[in-house]
N, C-alpha and C positions, 0 to 999 in steps of 0.2 A: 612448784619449781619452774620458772621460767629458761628455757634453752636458747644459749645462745646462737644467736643469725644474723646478719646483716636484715635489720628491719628496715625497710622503705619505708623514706618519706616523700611526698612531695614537695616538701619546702628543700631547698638547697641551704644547708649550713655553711655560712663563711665565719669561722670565729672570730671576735673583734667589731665584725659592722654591725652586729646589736645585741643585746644581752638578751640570749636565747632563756634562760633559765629561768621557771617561773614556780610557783609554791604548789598549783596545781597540776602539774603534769604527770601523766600518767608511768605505770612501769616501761613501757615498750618506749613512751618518748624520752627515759632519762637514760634508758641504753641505747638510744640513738647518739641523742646529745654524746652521750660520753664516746662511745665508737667516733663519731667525726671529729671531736676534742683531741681526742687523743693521735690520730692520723695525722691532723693537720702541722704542716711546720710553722713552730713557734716564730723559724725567723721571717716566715709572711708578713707580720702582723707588725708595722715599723711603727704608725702613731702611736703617742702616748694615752690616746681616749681608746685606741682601737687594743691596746696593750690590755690595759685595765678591764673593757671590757670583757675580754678573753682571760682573764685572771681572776673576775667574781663568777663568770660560769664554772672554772675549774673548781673556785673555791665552793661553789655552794653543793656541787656535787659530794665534796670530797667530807664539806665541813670544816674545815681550815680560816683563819682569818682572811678577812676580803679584803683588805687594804694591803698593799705592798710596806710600807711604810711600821704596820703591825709588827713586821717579821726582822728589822732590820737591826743592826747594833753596828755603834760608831765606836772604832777604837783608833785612837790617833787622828781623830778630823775623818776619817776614812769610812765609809760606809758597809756592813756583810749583812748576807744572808746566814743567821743564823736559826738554825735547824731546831733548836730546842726550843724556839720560840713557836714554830709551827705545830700545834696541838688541833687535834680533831675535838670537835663539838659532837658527840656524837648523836645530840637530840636536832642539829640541824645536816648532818651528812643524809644525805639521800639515799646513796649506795649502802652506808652500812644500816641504814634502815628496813633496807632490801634484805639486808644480809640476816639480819635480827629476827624480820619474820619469817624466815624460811624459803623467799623467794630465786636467791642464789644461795648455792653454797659457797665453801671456804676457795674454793680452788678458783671458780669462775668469780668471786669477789676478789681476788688477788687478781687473774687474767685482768680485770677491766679495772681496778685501782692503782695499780702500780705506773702502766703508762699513763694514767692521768696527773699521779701527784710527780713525776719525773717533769710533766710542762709545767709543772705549780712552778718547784723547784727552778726550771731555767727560766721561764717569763722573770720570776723574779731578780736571779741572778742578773740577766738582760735590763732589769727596770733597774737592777743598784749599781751597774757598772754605767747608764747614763747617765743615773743621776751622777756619779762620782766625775765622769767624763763632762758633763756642763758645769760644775764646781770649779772643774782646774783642777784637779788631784790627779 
């Protein structure tokens, strides 16, 4: 059972100026990653490369589609975030991998999943109301 702490890194996480998330990373660096992920404010993050970015880190934590465009449905010319489209992979979520082999429990996998998939949630929100906003809708 890993406890949780604010673990130290050296690297300074900015999310968005690179896609921190990598296949081999350790326990201690996916609960970093997600600790600074989930802190950080989404509306830092204005470009659209630096959007993105910070939206396949969330996604690959979480296990979620990586593309904003995955998640979306057009009713009336109009663009949404729809919710039921967002389904976990649970053979690519990191966290609930963690979860599976006993490394967190239920309660500290909820402490650290929830504010993660709430920035899924708005990055995208944020990605569908621009795009709707440079359309002219």
């Amino acid at each position: 059972m890993i406890k949780l702490r604010h673990i130290l890194n050296e690297e300074t996480i900015i999310p968005g100026s690179k896609e921190y998330f990598k296949k081999g990373m350790s326990d201690d660096e996916i609960l970093n990653l997600a600790d600074k992920l989930s802190k950080y404010p989404y509306t830092r993050v204005k470009k659209p490369s630096e959007v993105d970015k910070y939206f396949k880190d969330l996604a690959h934590l979480l296990g979620f589609p990586l593309d904003q465009l995955e998640i979306m449905t057009y009713v009336d010319g109009k663009g949404y975030v729809d919710q039921n489209k967002i389904k976990m992979n649970p053979s690519e979520a990191r966290l609930f991998q963690m979860y599976k082999s006993g490394k967190l429990n239920m309660k500290q996998y909820g402490e650290i999943q929830k504010p993660l998939m709430l920035r899924y949630i708005q990055l995208a929100k944020n990605f569908v109301s621009k795009l709707n906003y440079s359309k002219g809708i």
